[in-house]
C-alpha positions in Angstrom: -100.2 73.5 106.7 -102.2 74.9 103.7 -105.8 76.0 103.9 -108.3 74.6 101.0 -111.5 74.8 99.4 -112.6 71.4 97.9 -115.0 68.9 97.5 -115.1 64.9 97.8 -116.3 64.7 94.4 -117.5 66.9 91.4 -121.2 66.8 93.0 -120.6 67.2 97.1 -120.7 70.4 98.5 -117.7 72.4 98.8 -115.7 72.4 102.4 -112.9 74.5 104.2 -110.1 71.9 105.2 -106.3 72.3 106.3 -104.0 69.9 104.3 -101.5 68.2 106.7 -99.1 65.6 105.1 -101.2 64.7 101.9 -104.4 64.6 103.8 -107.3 67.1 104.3 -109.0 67.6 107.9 -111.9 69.3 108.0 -112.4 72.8 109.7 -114.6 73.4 112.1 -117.2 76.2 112.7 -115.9 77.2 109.1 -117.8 76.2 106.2 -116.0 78.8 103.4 -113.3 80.6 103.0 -115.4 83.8 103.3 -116.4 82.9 106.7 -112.8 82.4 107.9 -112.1 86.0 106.6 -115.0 87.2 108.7 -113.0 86.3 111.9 -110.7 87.9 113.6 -107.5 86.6 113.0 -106.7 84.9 116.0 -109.9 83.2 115.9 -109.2 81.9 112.3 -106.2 80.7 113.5 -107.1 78.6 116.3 -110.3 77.1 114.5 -107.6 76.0 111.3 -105.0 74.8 114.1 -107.5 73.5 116.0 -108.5 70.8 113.2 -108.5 67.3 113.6 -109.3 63.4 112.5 -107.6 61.7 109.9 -109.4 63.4 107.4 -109.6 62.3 103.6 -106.6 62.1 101.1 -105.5 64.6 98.8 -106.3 62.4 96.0 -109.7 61.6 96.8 -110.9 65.0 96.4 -111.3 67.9 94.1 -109.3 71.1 94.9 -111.3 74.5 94.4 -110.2 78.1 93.7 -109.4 79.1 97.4 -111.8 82.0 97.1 -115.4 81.7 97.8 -118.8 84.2 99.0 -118.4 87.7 98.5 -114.9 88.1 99.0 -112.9 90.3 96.2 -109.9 89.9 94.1 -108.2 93.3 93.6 -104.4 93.6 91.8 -101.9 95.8 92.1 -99.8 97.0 89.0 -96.7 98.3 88.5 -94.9 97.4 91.7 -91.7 95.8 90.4 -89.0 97.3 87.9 -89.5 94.6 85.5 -93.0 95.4 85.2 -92.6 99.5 85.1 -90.3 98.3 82.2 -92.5 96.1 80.2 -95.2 98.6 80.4 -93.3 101.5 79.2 -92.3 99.4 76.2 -95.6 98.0 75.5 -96.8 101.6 75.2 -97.7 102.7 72.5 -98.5 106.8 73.4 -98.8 106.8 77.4 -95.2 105.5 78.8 -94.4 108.1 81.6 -97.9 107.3 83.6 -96.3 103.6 84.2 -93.5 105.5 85.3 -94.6 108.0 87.5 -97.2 105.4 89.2 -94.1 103.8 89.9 -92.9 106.6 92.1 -96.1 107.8 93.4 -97.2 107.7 96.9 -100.7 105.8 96.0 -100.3 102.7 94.4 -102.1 101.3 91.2 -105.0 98.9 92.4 -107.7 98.1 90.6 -110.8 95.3 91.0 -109.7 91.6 89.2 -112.5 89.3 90.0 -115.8 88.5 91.7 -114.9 85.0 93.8 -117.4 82.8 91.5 -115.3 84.0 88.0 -111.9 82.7 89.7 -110.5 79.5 88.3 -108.4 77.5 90.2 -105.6 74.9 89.9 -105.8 72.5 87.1 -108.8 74.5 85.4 -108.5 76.8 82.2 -107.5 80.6 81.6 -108.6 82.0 78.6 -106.7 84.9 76.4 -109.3 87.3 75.0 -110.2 86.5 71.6 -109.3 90.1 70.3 -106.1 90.0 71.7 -102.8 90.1 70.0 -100.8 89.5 72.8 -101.3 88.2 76.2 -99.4 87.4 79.1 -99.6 85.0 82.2 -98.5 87.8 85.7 -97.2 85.4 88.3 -97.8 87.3 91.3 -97.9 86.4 95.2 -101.4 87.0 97.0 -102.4 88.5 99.9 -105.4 86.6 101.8 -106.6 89.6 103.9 -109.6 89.0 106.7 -112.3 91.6 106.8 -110.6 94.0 108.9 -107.2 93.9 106.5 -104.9 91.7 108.2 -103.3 89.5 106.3 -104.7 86.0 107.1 -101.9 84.1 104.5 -101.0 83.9 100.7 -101.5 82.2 97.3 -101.0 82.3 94.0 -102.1 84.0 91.1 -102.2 84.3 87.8 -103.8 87.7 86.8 -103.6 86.7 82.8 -103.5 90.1 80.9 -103.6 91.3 77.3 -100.5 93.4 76.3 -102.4 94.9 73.3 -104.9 95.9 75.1 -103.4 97.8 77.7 -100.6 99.1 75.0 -103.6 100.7 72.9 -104.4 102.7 75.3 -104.4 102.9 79.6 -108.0 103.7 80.1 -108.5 100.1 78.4 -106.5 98.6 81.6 -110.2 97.0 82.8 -110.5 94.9 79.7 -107.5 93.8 79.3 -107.2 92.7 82.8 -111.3 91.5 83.5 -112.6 88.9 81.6 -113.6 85.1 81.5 -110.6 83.3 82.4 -108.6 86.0 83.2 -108.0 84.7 87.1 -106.8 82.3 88.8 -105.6 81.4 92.0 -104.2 78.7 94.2 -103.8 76.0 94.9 -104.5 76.5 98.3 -103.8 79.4 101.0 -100.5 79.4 103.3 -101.1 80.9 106.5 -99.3 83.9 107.2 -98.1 82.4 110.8 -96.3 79.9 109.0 -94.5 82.4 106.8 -91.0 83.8 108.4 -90.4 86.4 105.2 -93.0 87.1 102.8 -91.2 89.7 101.6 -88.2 87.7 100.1 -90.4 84.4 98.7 -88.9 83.6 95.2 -91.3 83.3 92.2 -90.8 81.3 89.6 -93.4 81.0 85.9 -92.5 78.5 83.0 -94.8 78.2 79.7 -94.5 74.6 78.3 -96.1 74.4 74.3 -96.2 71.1 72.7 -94.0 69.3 75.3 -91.2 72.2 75.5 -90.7 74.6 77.5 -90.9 78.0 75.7 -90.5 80.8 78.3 -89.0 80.4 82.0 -87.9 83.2 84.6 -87.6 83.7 88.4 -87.4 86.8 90.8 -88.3 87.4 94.5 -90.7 89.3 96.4 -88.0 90.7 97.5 -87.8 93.3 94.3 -91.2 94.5 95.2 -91.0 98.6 95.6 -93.8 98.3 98.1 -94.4 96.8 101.3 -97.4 94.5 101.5 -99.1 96.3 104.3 -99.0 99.5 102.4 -100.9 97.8 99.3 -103.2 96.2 101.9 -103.5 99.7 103.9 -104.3 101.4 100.5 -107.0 98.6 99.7 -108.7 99.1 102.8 -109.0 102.9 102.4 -113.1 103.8 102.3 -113.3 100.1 101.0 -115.0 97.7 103.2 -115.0 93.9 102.6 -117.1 92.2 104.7 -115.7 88.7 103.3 -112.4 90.0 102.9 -110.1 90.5 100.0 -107.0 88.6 97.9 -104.8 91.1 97.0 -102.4 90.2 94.0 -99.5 92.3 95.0 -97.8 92.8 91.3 -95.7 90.9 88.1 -91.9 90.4 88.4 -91.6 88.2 85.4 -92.8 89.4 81.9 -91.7 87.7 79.0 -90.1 89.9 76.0 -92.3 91.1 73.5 -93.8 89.7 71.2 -94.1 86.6 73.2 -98.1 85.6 73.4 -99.7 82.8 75.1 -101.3 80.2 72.9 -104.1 78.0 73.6 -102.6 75.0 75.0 -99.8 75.9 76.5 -99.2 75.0 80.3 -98.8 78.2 82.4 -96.9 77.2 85.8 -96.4 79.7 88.9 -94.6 78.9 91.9 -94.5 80.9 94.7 -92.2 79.6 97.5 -93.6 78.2 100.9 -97.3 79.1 99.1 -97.8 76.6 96.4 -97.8 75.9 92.7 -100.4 76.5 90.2 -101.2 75.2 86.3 -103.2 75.6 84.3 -104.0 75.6 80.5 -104.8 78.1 78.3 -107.7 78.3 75.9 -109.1 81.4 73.6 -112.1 83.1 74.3 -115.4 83.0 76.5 -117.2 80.2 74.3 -114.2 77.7 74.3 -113.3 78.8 78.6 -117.0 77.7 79.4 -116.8 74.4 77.7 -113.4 73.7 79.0 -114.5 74.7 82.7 -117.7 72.8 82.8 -115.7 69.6 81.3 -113.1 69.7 84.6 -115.9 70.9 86.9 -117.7 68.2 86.0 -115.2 65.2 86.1 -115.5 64.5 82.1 -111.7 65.2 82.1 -108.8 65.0 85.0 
């Protein structure tokens, strides 16, 4: 089962519906996402499980970002090796604070995206226009209810500029928070249905022009902290009354100087959660026009 947001065509009104072998069934007493998260998590669970009718088919609607009201994306950063790596190489003046965030007892969090700048699957990321080099993060994603437990997963891309960040640390929010820079999907995976979620392998490829340019995998397994601690740090004198996705961390980086490219196909799989694609475009002018052609059903 896989909970989504979507709509029977580009002008209904979005729902909350569980996807059961290719077709989606309504949930009652839920109309968004956000109001899921509001409930405990028992509750969520029964009104999801509870679901039923023979609902619509997958291909007769239109799949939204999984993320809706005032619910928050945050990220973590530096929780694998291959990321602690990448960072120190990328920087320029400021190496040993990716190292010693590394080891620390507090994490590195920071804020990602307000719900109605997500994009979801099939829709645009953008690279920032004054960006050298920027990266796709793959990353698995905590779905956490208003009271921090962890209602499921999905996927993210938390699409970041290299340069940026290399330049200089304290630059970390604009080179991380922009138009385009999140997405997420395509759906949620409860967390019932999830035996490990700490050994669920990730997977990203980059396809440009037809061929595959970049392609790695790694595990959740490699992460060097515990998704209840991330969550449990989250939740510290933060309250979020319509919950949180927290994007636990990169484990695939490709090598320097490898840059997205507008066009390319950015793919992320997360096992038992889903896989998400989308294309990339440059700046805030050409992500707009792109967005509102999918959004509005002038392109598939």
């Amino acid at each position: 089962m896989h909970i989504v947001r979507y709509r029977r065509d580009h002008r209904s009104p979005a729902g909350v519906g569980v996807l059961r072998e290719g077709r989606v069934v309504p949930v009652e007493g839920a109309e968004t996402v956000a109001a899921l998260l509001r409930l405990p998590l028992g509750r969520a669970r029964d009104l999801c499980e509870g679901a039923s009718g023979t609902g619509t088919a997958l291909e007769e609607v239109v799949l939204l970002p999984p993320v809706d009201g005032r619910t928050e994306v945050w990220a973590a950063g530096v929780t694998y090796q291959n990321s602690r790596l990448a960072r120190m190489e990328e920087s320029l003046n400021e190496a040993d604070v990716y190292e010693r965030v590394y080891h620390a007892d507090r994490p590195e969090l920071f804020f990602k995206s307000v719900a109605w700048k997500v994009v979801g699957d099939g829709e645009p990321i953008a690279v920032r226009a004054d960006s050298a080099i920027s990266v796709p993060e793959p990353e698995a994603a905590l779905v956490l209810n208003s009271t921090g437990e962890m209602f499921g997963l999905t996927v993210c891309d938390d699409v970041s500029s290299r340069s940026l960040e290399a330049e200089n640390p304290l630059y970390l929010p604009q080179a991380k928070i922009y138009d385009g820079a999140c997405a997420l999907g395509p759906a949620i995976r409860p967390a019932w249905e999830i035996e490990d979620p700490g050994a669920l392998t990730v997977e990203l490829s980059i396809t440009r022009a037809g061929e595959r340019v970049w392609h790695g995998s790694a595990s959740t397994a490699q992460l060097n902290r515990t998704f209840a601690e991330l969550a449990g740090y989250l939740f510290r004198d933060n309250t979020f009354a319509d919950g949180a996705v927290l994007s636990t961390g990169t484990c695939l980086v490709p090598d320097l100087p490898f840059t997205l490219e507008p066009g390319d196909l950015v793919e992320i799989g997360v096992a038992e959660v889903g896989t998400l694609r989308n294309t990339v475009v440059r700046g805030a002018g050409d992500h707009a026009r792109a967005l509102e052609r999918v959004r509005s059903g002038t392109i598939s």
